[in-house]
py3Dmol code that shows the C-alpha trace and the ligand (Angstrom):
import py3Dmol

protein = """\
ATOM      1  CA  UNK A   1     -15.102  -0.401  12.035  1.00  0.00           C
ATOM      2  CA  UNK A   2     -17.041   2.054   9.863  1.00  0.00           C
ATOM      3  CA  UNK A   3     -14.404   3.209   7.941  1.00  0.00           C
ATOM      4  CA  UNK A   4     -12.981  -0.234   7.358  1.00  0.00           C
ATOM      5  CA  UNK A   5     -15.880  -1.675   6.441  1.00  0.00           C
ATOM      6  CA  UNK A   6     -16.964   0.949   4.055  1.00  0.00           C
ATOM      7  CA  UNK A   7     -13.084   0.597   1.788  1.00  0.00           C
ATOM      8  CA  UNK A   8     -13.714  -3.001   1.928  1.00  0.00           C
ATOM      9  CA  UNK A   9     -16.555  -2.830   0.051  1.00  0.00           C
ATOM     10  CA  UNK A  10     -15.714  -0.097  -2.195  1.00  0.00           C
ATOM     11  CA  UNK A  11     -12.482  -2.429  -2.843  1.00  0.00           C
ATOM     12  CA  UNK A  12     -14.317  -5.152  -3.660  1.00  0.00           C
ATOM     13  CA  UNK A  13     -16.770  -3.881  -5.930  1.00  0.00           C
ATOM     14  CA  UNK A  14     -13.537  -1.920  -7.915  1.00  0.00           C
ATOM     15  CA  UNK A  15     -11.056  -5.507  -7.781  1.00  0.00           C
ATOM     16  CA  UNK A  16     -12.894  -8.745  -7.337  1.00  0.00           C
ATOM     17  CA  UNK A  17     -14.461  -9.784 -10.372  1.00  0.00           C
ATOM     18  CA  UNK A  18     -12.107  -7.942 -12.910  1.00  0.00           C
ATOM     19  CA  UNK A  19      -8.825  -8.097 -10.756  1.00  0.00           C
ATOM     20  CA  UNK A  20      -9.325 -11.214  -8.584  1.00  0.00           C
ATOM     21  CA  UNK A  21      -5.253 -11.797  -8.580  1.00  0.00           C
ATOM     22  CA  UNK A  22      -5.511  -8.126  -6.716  1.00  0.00           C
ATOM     23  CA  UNK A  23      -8.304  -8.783  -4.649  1.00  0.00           C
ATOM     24  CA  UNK A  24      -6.913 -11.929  -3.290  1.00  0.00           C
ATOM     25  CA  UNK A  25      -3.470 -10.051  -2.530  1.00  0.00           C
ATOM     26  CA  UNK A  26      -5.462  -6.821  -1.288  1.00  0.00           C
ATOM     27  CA  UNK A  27      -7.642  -8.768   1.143  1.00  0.00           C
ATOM     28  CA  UNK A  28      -3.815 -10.523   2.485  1.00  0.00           C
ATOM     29  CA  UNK A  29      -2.128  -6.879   3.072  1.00  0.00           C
ATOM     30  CA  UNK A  30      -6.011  -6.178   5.065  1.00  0.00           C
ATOM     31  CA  UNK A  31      -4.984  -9.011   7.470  1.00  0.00           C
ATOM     32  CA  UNK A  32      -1.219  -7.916   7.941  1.00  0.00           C
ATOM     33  CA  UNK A  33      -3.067  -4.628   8.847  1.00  0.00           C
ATOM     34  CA  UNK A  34      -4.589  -6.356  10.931  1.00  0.00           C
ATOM     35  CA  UNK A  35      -1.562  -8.034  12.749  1.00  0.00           C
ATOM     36  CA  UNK A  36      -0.042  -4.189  13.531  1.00  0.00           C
ATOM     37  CA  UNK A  37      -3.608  -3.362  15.211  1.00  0.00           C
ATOM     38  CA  UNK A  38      -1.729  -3.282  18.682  1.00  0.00           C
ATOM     39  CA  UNK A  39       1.460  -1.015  17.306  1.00  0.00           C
ATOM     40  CA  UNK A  40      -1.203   1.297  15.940  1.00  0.00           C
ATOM     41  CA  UNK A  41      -3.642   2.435  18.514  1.00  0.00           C
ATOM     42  CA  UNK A  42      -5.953   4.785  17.520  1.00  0.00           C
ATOM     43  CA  UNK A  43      -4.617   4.430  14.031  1.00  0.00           C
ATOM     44  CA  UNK A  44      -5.665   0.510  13.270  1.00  0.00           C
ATOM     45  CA  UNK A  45      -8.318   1.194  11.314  1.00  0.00           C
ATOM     46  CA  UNK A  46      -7.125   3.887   9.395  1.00  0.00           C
ATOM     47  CA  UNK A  47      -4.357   1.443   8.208  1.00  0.00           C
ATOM     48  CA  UNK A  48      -6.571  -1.564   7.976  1.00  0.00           C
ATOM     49  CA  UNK A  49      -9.199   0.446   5.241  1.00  0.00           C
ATOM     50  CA  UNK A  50      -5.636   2.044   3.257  1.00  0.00           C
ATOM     51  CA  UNK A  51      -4.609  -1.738   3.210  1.00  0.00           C
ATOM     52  CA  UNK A  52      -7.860  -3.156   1.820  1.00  0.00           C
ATOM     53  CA  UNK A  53      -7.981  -0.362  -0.800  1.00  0.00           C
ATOM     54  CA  UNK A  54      -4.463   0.092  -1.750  1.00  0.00           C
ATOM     55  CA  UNK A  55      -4.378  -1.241  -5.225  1.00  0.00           C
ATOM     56  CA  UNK A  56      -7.645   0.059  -6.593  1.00  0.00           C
ATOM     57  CA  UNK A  57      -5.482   1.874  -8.862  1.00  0.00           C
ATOM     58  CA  UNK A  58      -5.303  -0.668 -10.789  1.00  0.00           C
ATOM     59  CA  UNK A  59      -9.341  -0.735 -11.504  1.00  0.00           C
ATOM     60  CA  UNK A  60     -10.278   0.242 -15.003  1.00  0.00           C
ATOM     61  CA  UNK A  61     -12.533   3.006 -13.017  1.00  0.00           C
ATOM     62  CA  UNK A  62      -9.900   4.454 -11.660  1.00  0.00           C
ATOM     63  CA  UNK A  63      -6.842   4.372 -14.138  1.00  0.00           C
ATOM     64  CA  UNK A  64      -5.700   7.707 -14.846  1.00  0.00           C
ATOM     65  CA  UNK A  65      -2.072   8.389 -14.613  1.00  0.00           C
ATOM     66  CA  UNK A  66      -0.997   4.897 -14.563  1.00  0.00           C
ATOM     67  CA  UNK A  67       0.413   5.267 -11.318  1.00  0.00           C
ATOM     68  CA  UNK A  68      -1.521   3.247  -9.731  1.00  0.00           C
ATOM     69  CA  UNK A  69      -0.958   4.836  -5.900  1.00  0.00           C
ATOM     70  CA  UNK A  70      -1.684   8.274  -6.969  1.00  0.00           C
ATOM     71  CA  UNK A  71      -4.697   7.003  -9.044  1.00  0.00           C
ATOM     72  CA  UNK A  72      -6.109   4.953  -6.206  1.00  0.00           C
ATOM     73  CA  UNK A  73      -5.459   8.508  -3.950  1.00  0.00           C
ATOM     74  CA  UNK A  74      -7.053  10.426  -6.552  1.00  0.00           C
ATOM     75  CA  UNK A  75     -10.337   8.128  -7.241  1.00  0.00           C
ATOM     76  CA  UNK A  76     -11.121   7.903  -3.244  1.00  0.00           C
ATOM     77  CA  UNK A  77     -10.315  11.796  -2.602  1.00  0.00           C
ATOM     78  CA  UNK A  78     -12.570  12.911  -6.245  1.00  0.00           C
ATOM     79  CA  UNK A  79     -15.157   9.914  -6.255  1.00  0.00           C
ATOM     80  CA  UNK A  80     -15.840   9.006  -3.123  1.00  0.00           C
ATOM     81  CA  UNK A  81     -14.622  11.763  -1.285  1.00  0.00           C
ATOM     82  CA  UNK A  82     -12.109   9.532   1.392  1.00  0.00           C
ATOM     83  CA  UNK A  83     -10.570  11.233   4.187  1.00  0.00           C
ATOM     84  CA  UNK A  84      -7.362  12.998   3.230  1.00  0.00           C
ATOM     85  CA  UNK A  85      -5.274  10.450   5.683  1.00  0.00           C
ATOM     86  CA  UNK A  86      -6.594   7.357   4.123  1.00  0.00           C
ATOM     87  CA  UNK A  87      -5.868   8.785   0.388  1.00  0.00           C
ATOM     88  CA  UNK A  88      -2.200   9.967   1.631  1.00  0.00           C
ATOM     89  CA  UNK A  89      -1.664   6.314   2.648  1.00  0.00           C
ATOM     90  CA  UNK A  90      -2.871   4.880  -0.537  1.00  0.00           C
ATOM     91  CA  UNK A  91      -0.861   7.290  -2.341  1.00  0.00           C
ATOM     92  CA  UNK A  92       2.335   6.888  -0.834  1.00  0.00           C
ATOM     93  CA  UNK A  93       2.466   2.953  -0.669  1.00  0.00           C
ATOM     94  CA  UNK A  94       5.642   1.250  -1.186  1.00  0.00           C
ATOM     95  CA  UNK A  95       7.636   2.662  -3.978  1.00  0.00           C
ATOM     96  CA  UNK A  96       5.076   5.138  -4.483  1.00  0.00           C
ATOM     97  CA  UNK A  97       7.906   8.108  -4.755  1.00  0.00           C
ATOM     98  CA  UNK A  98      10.147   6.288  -6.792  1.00  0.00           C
ATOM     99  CA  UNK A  99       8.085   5.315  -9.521  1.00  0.00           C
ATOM    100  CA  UNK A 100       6.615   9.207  -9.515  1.00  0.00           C
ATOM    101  CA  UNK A 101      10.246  10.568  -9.919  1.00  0.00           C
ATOM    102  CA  UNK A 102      10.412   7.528 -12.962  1.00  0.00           C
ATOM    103  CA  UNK A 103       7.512   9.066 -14.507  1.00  0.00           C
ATOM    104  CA  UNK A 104       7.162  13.357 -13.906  1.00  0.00           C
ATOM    105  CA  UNK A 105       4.947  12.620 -11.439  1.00  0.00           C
ATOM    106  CA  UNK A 106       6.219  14.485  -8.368  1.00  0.00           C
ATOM    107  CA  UNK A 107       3.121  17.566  -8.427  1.00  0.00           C
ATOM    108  CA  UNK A 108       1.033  14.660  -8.083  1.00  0.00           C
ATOM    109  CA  UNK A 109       1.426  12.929  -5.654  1.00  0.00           C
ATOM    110  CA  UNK A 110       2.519  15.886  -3.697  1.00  0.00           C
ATOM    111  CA  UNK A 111      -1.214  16.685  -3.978  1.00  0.00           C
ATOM    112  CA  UNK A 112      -1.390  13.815  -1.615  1.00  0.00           C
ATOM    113  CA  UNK A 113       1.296  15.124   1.251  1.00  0.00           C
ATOM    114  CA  UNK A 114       2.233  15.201   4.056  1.00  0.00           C
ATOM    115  CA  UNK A 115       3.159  12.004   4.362  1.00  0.00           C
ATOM    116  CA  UNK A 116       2.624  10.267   7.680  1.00  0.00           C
ATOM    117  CA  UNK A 117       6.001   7.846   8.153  1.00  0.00           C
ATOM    118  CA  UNK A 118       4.787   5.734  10.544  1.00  0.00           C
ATOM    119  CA  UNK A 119       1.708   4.595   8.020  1.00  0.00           C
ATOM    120  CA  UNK A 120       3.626   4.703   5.298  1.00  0.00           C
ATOM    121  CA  UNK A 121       6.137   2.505   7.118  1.00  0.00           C
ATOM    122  CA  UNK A 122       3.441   0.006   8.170  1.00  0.00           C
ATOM    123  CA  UNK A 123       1.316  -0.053   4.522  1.00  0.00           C
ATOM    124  CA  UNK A 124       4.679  -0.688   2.963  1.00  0.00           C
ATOM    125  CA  UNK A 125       5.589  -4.017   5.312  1.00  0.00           C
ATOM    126  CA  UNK A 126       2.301  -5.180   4.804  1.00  0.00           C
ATOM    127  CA  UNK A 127       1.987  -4.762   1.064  1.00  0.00           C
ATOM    128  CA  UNK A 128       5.297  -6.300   1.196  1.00  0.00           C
ATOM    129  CA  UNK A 129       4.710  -9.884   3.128  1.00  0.00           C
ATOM    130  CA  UNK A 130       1.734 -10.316   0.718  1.00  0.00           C
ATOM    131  CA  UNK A 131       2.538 -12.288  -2.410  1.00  0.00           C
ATOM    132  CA  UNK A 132       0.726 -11.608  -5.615  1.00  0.00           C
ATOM    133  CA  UNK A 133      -2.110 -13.784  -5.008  1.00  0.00           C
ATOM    134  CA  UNK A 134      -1.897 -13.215  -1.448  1.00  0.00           C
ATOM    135  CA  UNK A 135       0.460 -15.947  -0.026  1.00  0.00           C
ATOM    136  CA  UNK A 136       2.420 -14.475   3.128  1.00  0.00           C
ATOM    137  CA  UNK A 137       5.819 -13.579   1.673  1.00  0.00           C
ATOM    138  CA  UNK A 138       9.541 -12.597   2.602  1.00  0.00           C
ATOM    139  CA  UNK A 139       9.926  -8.785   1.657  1.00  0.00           C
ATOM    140  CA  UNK A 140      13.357  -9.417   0.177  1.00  0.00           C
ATOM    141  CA  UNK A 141      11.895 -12.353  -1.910  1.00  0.00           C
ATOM    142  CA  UNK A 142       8.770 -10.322  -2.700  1.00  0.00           C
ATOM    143  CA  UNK A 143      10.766  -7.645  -3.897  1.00  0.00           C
ATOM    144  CA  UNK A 144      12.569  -9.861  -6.270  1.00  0.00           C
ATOM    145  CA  UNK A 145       9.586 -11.469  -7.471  1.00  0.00           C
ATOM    146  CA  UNK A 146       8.433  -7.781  -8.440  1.00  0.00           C
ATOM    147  CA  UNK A 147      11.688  -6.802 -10.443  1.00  0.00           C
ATOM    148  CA  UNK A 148      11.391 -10.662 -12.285  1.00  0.00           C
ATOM    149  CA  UNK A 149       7.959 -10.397 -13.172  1.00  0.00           C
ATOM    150  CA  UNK A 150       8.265  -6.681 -14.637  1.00  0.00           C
ATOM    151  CA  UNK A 151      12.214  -6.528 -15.791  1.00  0.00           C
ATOM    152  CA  UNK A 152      14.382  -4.031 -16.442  1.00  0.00           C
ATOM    153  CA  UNK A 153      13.084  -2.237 -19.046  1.00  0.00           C
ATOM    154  CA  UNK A 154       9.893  -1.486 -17.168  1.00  0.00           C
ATOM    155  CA  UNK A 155       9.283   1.523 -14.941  1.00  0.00           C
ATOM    156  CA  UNK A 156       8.803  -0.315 -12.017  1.00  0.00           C
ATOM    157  CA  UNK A 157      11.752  -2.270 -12.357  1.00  0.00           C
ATOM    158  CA  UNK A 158      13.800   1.214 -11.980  1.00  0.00           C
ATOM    159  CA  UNK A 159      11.547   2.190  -9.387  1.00  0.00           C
ATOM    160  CA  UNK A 160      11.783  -0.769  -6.318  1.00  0.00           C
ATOM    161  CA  UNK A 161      15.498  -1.184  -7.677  1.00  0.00           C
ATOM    162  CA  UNK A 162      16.520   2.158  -6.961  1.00  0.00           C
ATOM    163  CA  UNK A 163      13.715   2.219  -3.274  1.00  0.00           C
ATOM    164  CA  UNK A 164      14.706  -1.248  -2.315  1.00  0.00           C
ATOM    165  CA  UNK A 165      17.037  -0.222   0.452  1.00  0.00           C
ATOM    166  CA  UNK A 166      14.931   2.097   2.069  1.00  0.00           C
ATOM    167  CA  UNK A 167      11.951  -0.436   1.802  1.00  0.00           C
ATOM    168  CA  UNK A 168      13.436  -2.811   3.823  1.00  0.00           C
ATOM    169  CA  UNK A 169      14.418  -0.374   6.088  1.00  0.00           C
ATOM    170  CA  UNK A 170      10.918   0.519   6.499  1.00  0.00           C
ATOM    171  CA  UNK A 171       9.569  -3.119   6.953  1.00  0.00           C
ATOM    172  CA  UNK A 172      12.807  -3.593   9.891  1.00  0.00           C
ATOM    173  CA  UNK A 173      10.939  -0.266  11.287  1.00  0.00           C
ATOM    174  CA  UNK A 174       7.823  -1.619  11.335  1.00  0.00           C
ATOM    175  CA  UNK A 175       9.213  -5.108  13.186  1.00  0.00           C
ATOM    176  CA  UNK A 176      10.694  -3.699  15.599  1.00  0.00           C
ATOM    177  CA  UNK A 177       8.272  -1.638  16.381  1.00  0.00           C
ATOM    178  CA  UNK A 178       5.714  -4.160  16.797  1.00  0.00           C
ATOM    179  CA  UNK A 179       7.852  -6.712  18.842  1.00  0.00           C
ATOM    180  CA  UNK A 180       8.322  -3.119  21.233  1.00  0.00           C
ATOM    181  CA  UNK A 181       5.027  -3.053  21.871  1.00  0.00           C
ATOM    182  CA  UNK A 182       4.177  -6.479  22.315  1.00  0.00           C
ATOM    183  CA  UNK A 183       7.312  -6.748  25.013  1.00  0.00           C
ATOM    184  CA  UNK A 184       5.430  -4.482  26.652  1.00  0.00           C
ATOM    185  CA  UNK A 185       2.104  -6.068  26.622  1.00  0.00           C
ATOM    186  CA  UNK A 186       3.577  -9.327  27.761  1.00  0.00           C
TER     187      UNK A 186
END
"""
ligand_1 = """\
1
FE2
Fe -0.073 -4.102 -3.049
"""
view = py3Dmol.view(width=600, height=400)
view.addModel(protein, "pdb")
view.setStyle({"model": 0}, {"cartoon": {"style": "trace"}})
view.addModel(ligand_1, "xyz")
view.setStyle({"model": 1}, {"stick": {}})
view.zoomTo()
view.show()
């Protein structure tokens, strides 16, 4: 609970006030976290403290690249010194690889590596059931929300476009995963 609480507040204090869209959305993808507790064993509250600092990338403190997973990895490994697993997590969110290839940015985040698929996997469906202002949200319909809002011009855009396919595949992991474990618990 240490480590959880600890990125919550560090989150907080980087996203509330100036980013409250991205608080509200960060503190949603905290509580799917939450949900996979069960699937994750020993490694709930590893994922529950990536998911409640995912985005702080986006902080003025921390922008540095502009990509905001590596900067988020880069401010908690550098600044506060985070635990290499946490700041892999954060740094390989979503379409993290995609939009590095987009912009040069592959020595970067390989600073961050290896990756760990299974957290990766689980970050990614809960970043992707939380809406923007942290409704719960279909992953296919979040996914178009993201290419609408930032269009096709726009790094991003290029970046879930091209991931898309395996991002669903890694939210259909995640599922089934889940429902195996709580078959078993039932
Ligand atoms: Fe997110």
């Amino acid at each position: 609970m240490q480590l959880t609480k600890w990125a919550h507040a560090l989150a907080e204090s980087l996203l509330a006030d100036s980013l409250p869209r991205r608080w509200a959305h960060s503190q949603r993808v905290y509580s799917q976290a939450l949900t996979l507790a069960p699937a994750l064993g020993e490694d709930a509250e590893l994922l529950a403290a990536a998911a409640i600092a995912h985005d702080i990338g986006y902080a003025q403190a921390a922008v540095d690249t502009g990509q905001h997973m590596i900067d988020g990895a880069r401010y908690l490994r550098d600044v506060v010194g985070a635990d290499p697993r946490l700041c892999s997590i954060v740094a390989f969110h979503t379409s993290s690889s995609w939009e590095a290839s987009e912009l040069g940015l592959e020595d970067a985040l390989s600073e961050f590596g290896p990756t760990e698929p299974e957290l990766v996997d689980a970050i990614t469906y809960c970043d992707l059931t939380s809406g923007p202002v942290g409704d719960l949200v279909d992953p296919a319909e979040r996914l178009s929300e993201v290419l609408e809002r930032y269009g096709p011009e726009h790094v991003v855009f290029r970046a879930v476009s091209a991931a898309r396919p395996e991002l669903m595949a890694r939210v259909a992991r995640v599922r089934q995963r889940a429902e195996a474990v709580m078959a078993k618990l039932s």
